[in-house]
N, C-alpha and C positions, 0 to 999 in steps of 0.2 A: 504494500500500500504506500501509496507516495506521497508525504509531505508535503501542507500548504504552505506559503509563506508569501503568497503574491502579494502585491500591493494593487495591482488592479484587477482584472478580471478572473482570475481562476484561484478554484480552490476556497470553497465559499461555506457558510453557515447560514443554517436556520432551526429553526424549532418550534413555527406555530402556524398555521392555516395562513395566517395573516399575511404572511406576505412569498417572496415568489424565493425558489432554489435554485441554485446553481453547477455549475461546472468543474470539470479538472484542468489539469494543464500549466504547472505554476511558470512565473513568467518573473523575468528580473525585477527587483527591489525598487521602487521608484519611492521620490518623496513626501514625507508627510502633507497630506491635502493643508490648504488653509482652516484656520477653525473656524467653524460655522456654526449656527445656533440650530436648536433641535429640531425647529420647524423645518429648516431648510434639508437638514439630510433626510428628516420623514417627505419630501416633497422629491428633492433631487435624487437620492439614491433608492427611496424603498416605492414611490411612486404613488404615496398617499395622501392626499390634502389637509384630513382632519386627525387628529389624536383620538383613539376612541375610550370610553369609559375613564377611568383613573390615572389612566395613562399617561397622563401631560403631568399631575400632582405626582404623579411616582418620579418623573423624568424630572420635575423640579425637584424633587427633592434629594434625589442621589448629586443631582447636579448642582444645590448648596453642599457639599459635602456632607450628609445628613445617612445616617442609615436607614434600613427601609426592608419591612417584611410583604410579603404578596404573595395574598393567595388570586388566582386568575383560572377561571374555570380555562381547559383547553379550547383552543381555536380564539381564545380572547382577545390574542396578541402581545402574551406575557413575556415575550426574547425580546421584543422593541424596549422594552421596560429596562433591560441594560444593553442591548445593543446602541442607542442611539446615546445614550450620554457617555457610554465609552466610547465613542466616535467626536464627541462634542468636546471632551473633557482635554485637558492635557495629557500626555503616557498611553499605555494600555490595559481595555479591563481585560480582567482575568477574569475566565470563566470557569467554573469548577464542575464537571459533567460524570456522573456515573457509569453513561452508557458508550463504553470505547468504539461500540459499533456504528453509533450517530456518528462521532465527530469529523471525520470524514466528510459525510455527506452535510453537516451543516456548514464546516468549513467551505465545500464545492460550494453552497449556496449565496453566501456571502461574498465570496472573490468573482460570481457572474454578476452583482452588484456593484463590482468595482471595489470594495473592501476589504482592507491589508487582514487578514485573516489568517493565523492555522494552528499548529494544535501538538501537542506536545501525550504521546502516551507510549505503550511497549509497544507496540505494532511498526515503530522507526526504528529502521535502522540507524546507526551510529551517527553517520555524514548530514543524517537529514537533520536528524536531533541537535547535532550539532552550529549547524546551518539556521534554524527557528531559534536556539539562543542567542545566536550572536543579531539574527533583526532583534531580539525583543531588548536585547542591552543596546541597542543603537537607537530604539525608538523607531523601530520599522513598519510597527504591527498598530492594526486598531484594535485587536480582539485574540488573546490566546486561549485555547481549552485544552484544559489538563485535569487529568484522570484525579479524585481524590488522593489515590495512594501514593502519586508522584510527586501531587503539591505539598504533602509534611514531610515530605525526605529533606533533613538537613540541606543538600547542595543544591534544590530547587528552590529552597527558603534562601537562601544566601545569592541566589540568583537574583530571587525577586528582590531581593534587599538593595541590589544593584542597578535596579531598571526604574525607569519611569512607569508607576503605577498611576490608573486613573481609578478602576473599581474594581473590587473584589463581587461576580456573581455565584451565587451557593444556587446551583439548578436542581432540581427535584431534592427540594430542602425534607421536604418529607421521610426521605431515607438517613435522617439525623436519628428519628425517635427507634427506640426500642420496644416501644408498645406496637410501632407501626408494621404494614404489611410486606414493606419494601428495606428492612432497614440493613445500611452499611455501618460497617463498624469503622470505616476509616472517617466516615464524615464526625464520630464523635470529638476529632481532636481540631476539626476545624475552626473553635473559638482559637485557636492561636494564632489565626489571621488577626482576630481584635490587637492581643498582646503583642505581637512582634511587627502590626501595623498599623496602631492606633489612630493615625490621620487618614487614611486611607477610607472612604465610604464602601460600605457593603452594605450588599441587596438580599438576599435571601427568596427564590421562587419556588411555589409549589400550586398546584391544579387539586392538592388530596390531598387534606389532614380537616379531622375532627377538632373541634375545640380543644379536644385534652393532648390531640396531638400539636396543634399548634401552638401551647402554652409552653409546651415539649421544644420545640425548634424554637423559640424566643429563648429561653432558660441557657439551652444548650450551645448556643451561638452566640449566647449575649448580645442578643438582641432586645430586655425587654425594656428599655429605654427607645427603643428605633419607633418611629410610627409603622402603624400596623395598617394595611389593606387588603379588605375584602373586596374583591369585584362582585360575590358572587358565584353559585357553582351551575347553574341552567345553561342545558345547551338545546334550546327549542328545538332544533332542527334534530334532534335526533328521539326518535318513536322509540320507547320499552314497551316490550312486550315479552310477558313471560307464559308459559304454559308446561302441564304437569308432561312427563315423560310418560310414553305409552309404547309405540316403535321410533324411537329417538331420532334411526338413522334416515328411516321415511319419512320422520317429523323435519327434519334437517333437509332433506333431496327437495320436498316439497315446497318448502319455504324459499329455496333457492331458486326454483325452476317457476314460480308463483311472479316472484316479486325483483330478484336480484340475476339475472342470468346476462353472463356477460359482465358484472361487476367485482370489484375488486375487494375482497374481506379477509376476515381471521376469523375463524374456529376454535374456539378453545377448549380444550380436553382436560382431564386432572394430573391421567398417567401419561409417559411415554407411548406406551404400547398400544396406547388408544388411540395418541398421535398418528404413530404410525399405521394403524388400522383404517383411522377414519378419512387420513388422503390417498392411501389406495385404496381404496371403497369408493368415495367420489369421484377419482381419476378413471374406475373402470367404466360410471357412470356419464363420463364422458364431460367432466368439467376439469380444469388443469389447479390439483391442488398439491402442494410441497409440505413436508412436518418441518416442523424447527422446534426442537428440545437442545436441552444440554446434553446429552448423550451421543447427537451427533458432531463430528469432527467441524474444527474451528472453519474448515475450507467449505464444508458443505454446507454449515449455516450461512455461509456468506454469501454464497453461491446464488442456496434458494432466498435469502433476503433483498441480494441486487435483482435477479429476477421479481422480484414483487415490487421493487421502484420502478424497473424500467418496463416492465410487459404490461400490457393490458389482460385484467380478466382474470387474474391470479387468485387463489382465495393459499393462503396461511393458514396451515393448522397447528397448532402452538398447546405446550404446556402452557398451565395456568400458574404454576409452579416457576417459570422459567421469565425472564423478563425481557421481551423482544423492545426493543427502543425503534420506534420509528416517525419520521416525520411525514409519512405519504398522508397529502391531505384529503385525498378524492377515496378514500376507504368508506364503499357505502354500506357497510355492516360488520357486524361482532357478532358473532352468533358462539354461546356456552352450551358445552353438549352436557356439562355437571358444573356443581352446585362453586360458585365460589366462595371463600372463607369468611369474607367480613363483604360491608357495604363498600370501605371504601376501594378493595380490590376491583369489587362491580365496576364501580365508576370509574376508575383507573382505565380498564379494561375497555370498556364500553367509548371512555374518550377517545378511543383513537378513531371511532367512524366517526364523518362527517366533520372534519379539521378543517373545510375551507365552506363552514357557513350552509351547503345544500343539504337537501333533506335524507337522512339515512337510518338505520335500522339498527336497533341492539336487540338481540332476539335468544329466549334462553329456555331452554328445556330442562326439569332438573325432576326428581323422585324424594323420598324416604331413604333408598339405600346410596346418596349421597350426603345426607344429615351423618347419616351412621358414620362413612367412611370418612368423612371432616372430621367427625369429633374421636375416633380412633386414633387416626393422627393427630390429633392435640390433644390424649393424653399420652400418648405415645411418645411425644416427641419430650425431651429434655429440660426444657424451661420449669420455672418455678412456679410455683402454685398461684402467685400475683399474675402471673405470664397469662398464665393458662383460663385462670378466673376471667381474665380481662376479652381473651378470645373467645372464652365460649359465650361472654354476652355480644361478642360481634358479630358470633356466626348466628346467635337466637333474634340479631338483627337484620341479617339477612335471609332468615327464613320467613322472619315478619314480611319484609317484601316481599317474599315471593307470594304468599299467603294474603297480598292486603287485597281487598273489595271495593276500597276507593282508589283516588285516581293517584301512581306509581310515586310519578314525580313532583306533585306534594309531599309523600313521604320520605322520597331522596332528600329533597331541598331540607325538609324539618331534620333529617337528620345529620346535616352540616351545620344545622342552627338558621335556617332560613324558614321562618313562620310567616302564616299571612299571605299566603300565594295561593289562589284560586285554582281552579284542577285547570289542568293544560289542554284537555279536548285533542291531545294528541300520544294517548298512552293506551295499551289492549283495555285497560280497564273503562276510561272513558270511552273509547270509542264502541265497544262493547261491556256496556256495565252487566255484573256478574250479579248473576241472581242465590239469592240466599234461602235456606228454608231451614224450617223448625225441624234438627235431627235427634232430639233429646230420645229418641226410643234405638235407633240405631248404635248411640255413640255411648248409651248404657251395654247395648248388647257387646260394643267390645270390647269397653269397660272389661265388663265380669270376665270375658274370654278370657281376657290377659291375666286376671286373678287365679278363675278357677283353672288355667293351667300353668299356673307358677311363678307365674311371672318371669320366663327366662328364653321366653320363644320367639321368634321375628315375626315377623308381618307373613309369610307366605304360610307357615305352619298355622299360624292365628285362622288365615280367609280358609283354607283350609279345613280348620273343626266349626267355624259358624257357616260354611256351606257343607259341611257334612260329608267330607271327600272319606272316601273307602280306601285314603292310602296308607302302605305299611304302615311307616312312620306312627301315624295317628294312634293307628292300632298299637303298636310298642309302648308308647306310654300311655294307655290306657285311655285316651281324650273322647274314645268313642264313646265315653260311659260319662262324659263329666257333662252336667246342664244346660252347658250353650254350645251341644255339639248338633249342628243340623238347623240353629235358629235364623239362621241368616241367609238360609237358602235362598231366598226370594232376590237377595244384592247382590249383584256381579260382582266378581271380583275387581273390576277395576275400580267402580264404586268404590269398594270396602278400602281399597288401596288408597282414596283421596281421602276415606275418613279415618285412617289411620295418620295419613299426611300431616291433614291438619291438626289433627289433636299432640299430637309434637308439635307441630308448632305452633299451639295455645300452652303450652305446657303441662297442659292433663297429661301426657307418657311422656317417659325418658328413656333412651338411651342405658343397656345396663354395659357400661363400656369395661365393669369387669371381667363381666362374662364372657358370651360369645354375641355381643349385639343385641339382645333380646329386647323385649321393651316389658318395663314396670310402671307402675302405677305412681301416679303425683298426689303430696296431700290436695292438691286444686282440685280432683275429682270428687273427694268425697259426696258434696251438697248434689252433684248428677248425680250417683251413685244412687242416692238416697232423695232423688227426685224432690227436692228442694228448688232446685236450677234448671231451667231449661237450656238449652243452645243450638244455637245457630250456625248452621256451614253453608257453604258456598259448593253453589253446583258445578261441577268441573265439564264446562262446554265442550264441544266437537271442538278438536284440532281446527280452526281455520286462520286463514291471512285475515288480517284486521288492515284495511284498507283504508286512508283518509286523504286527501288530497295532497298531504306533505308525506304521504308513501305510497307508492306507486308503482306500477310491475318495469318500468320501463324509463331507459333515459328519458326517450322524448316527451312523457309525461312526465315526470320528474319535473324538468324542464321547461315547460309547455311550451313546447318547440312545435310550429305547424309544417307541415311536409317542406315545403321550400327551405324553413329556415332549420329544419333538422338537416338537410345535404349542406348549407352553407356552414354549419356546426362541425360534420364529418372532414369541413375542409381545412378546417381550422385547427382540428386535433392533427389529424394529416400533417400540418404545417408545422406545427410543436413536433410531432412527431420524429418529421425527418429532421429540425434543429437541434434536438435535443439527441438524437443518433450520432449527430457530426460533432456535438458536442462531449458525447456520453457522460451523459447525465439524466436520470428521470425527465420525465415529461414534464411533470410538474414543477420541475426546476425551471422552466424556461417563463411556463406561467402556469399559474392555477387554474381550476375548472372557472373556478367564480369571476376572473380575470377574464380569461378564454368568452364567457356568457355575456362579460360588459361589452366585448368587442362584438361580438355578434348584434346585440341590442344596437349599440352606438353609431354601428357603421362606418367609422371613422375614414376619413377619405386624404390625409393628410396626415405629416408627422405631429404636426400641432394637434391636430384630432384625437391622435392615439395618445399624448398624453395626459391627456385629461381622462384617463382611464385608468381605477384604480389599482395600482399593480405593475404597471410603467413607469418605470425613473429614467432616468438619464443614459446610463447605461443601457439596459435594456433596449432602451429606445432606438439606441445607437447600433447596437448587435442586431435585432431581430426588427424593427420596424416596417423595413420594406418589405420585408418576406410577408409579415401580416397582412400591410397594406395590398401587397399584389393579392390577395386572399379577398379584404373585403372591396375590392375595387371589382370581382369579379374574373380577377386572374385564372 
């Protein structure tokens, strides 16, 4: 992998919908730009007119020398938030990046913007490494990213000691907490950016942390003196929808062949071998899907990761376990085949559809025997009993979601601390509100089931003795003789399987995660038990697509592209297409879909035209303009 260090066109960064990516190719060292004010590089280099949300008070305030925490739901525009006053300031910010598989690509995206850009991790070799120290001790660079375990090594610190700094950025500051989903252990020692550079402003960004966890990332960074921003965590443009698992993998073919065919997603699995099951299973099905786990080799994750920038039509199947870092903005779906751990993994996960603002899809299938196998492995796993205390009410947080009756993301937003938002009219629940009825004779009957056979049995042995099956099993331990064998006949099994679902997650049953999975009885049952209580569940509807104007089977609905201007669109990606080929770089480096849609709208007939289009800057303009124009001139 080759090292950025351009000063102008190649070799670039990015990291939000917001704005456009770039290129390879570094190019000799040229001199630092004039300093300009914030306005003018959000205009001249990123091609934007206006500051959106907090944005301009974040940029003032790193840019008084002031510290500054931000949380910025994805696609917000949370990297302008230090990319442009480290561009503004005197030195270079320092960016602090987890995921060594981005920086690359955000570096390319930055250097087709024209900005001294590149990035410092193991993946260099010696000359290169050597070569990015010596611009950043010269004042070469507007923008360095470095790995956290690089930037605490003594002779990095003594580098930086050496250089003109402008700002220190902490990216996916999230991964400081140790209660959190993502956490690194190198970012712990990151407050001695404060200590060993006290004048120095830092920023701290994250898209995902809870209240407790951002109490956690101020504490830990010494930040809690820095002003704090919330942008906010809604991302309108993207439809939740969840539904119980039934045939998960026909739940999944159909939902894709429905609504997404032809578009670009991720899959997410729990295990490996599921990974690898469930993209050759859709590959035979005739859609082009790659796994990316840890287990496969550094080349091959790489391999199938730049194919999912540069091809169209890719879907990613990915552990949920595993952390793919990407910036493809045009990803119009997340689809989970099992249950993830906490809410804020969901959202995590879920953010990477829809990064450039268009309407896309988070769509998830999940069971019972995904509750089991989450909470196996957390108690399973190592951690201390505060550790573990803390997870299992995040994972009884994200079953509540999957379980709610009102609308999804009201419940998202209240669980970031965001109260007072009306249902969104664009989540399965609103658009299909689920109907509830009175099951207090049911959910007594399996109730006692679980009693009268021990309490140490799972869900299939249960449906089992309340539909009266004649299998050994039953026979062996005697169940054909105990009270509630044969009482439930009249419930289908899949039934009984949602009212087992749910009463785990009301907490009437647990989990016996000593045993072998079984489920027992909660004191919360008792008052049903003893028909004191009635209760209510939710009817588990027919599998279908939920359909609403902001989702839709097809680009040109998506889009509401009419026949002429859907061909003039195909000419236009055509155009990115072959630019971004000669360039090698994603498509979307050259421009974004959202970009791409202003032009078609706009028509632009001159270079003066095209830039008043957001998404065009100076650069850009200069590289790629005529090609566009021969496009909407009718070329």
């Amino acid at each position: 992998m080759t090292s950025s260090i351009p000063p102008s066109p190649e070799r670039p960064f990015q990291d939000q919908p917001f704005h456009d990516e770039a290129s390879p190719g570094a190019r000799p060292l040229t001199p630092a730009p004039q300093v300009r004010s914030p306005q003018r590089i959000l205009e001249e280099t990123f091609g934007y007119k206006t500051f959106r949300g907090s944005q301009k008070e974040i940029i003032d305030e790193v840019m008084a020398g002031r510290d500054a925490l931000v949380l910025m739901p994805t696609g917000g525009g949370k990297s302008l938030c230090y990319q442009v006053p480290a561009m503004a300031r005197p030195g270079v910010g320092i960016i602090v990046s987890p995921l060594i598989a981005l920086m690359q690509d955000q570096v390319d995206a930055l250097c087709q913007l024209g900005v001294r850009a590149a990035l410092l991790n193991s993946t260099l070799e010696a000359p290169e490494a050597w070569s990015t120290e010596q611009a950043l001790l010269s004042g070469e660079l507007d923008l360095l990213y470095v790995a956290p375990e690089r930037l605490i090594q003594p002779r990095m610190l003594d580098l930086l000691a050496r250089a003109p700094l402008a700002l220190f950025a902490i990216d996916e500051a999230h991964c400081v907490s140790q209660w959190g989903h993502d956490f690194r252990s190198d970012y712990l020692q990151l407050n001695l950016l404060h200590e060993r550079f006290p004048h120095v402003p830092r920023i701290a960004l994250t898209a995902t942390a809870d209240e407790r966890t951002r109490r956690e990332i101020a504490v830990r960074l010494e930040l809690e003196q820095a002003r704090h921003f919330v942008a906010g965590f809604d991302r309108p443009n993207i439809q939740y929808r969840i539904t119980p698992k039934t045939q998960v993998r026909q739940q999944l073919l159909s939902f894709l062949r429905a609504e997404h065919m032809g578009d670009a997603g991720i899959v997410y699995c729990l295990s490996r071998k599921k990974v690898e099951q469930t993209a050759d299973w859709l590959t035979t099905q005739g859609l082009t899907a790659l796994p990316y786990h840890a287990g496969l080799s550094a080349e091959m994750r790489a391999l199938h990761q730049r194919r999912f920038l540069r091809e169209e039509g890719i879907i990613i199947v990915a552990t949920i376990a595993f952390g793919m870092g990407i910036d493809k903005p045009d990803v119009r779906f997340v689809a989970h085949l099992d249950l993830p751990k906490s809410v804020e993994a969901y959202y995590q996960e879920t953010g990477r559809a829809g990064r450039d603002g268009l309407p896309a899809t988070a769509w998830m299938a999940y069971g019972l025997q995904d509750v089991i196998t989450l909470r196996q492995m957390l108690e399973g796993s190592p951690g201390h009993e505060d550790f573990k205390r803390v997870e299992r009410a995040r994972l009884e947080a994200m079953l509540g979601l999957c379980e709610m009756v009102s609308c999804r993301r009201q419940a998202l937003l209240r669980y970031f601390g965001e109260t007072g938002t009306p249902p969104c009219g664009n989540c399965d629940t609103c658009l299909t509100p689920v109907k509830t009825r009175d099951a207090t004779t049911e959910v007594q009957k399996a109730l006692s089931c679980v009693y009268r056979t021990g309490q140490r049995f799972g869900v299939n042995h249960l449906i089992d003795v309340l539909r009266g099956s004649q299998g050994e099993k039953i026979k062996q331990f005697g169940h054909d003789q105990v009270s509630t064998f044969g009482i439930g006949a009249e419930t289908s099994a899949q039934q009984w399987r949602a009212i087992f679902r749910q009463l785990v997650a009301k907490g009437l049953l647990e989990v016996d995660l000593e045993g072998f999975g079984g489920l027992r009885l909660t004191e919360a049952c008792r008052p049903i038990l003893k028909g004191e209580q009635h209760i209510e569940l939710a009817e588990d509807a027919p599998a279908k697509a939920s359909r609403s104007s902001r989702g839709s089977s097809s680009k040109k609905e998506i889009l509401d592209l009419s026949p002429a201007e859907m061909m003039q669109w195909e000419a236009l990606r055509a155009c990115r297409k072959r630019l971004a080929d000669e360039q090698g770089v994603p498509p979307y480096v050259i421009f974004h879909d959202a970009t791409l849609l202003e032009i078609l709208r706009g028509a632009p007939q001159t270079l003066d035209d095209l830039q008043t289009i957001n998404g065009v800057g100076e650069r850009k303009l200069e590289k790629y303009g005529a090609d566009f124009l021969e496009v909407t001139r009718g070329g």
